[in-house]
C-alpha positions in Angstrom: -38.4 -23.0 37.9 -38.9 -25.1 34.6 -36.7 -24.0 31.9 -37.1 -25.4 28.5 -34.5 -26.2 25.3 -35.1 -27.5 21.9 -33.9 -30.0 20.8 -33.9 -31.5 17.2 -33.8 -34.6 15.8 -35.3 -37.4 13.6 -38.1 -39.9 14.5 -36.9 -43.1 13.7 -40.1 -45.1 14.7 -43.0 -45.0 17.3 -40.6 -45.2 20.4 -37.3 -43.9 19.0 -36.3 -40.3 18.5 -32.8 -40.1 17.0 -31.6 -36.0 18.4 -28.8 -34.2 16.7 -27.0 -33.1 20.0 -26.8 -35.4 23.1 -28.7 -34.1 25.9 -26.5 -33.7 29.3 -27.5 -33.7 32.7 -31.4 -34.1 32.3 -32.9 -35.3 36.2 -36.5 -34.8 35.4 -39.2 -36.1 33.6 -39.4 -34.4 30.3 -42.3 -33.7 27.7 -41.9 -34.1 24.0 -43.5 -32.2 21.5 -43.2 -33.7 17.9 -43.2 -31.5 15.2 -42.6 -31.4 11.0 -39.5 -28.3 10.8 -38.6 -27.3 7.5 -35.1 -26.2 6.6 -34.0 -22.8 9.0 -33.9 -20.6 6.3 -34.4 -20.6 2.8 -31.7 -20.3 0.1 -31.6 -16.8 -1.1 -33.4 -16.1 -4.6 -29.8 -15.6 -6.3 -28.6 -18.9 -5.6 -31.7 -20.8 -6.9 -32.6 -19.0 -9.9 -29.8 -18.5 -13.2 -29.0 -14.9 -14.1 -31.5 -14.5 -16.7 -34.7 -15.3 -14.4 -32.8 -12.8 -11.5 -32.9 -10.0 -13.9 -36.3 -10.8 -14.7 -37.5 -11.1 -11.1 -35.5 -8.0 -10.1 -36.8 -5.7 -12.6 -40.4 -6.9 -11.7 -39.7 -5.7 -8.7 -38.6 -2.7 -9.4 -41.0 -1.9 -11.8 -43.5 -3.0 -9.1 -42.6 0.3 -6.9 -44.7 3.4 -7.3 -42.7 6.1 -9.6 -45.4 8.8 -8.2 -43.5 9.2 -4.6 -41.5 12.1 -4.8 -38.0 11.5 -3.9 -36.3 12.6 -0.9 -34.1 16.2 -0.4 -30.8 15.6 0.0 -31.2 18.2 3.2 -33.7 15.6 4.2 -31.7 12.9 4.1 -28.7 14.4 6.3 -28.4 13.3 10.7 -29.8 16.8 10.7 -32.6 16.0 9.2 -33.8 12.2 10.3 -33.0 13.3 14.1 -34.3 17.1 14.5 -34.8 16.5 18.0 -31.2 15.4 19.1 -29.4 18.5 17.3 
């Protein structure tokens, strides 16, 4: 059965790749796919931006929403109501 793992690291030049965790007990040929990754996830909006551009960017947002949708009942919003079936 072939199992695979990912493994990350830098390319340090044409023969070299320089990985971030050791790889232990490997007794196989292996195959290596090189590709650009960007950072795993992105800083969140309220870190990068200062206070005035968050309010701006969260009332654009919330001005973005459609005021025409009627809102919910409270009776609609009760267990009773989101799961009729299992009462």
């Amino acid at each position: 059965m072939q199992t695979a793992k990912v493994l990350r690291g830098r390319v340090k030049d044409a023969h070299t790749i320089e990985l971030d965790e050791p790889v232990s007990s490997v007794e196989t040929e292996v195959e290596v796919i090189v590709r650009p990754v960007g950072p795993a996830t992105a800083a969140p909006l309220s870190e990068t931006l200062s206070s005035e551009e968050w309010r701006k960017v969260f009332h654009a947002w919330v001005e973005s929403h459609d005021r025409t949708v009627p809102i919910p009942s409270a009776e609609s919003l009760r267990r009773e109501g989101i799961y009729e079936d299992r009462w």
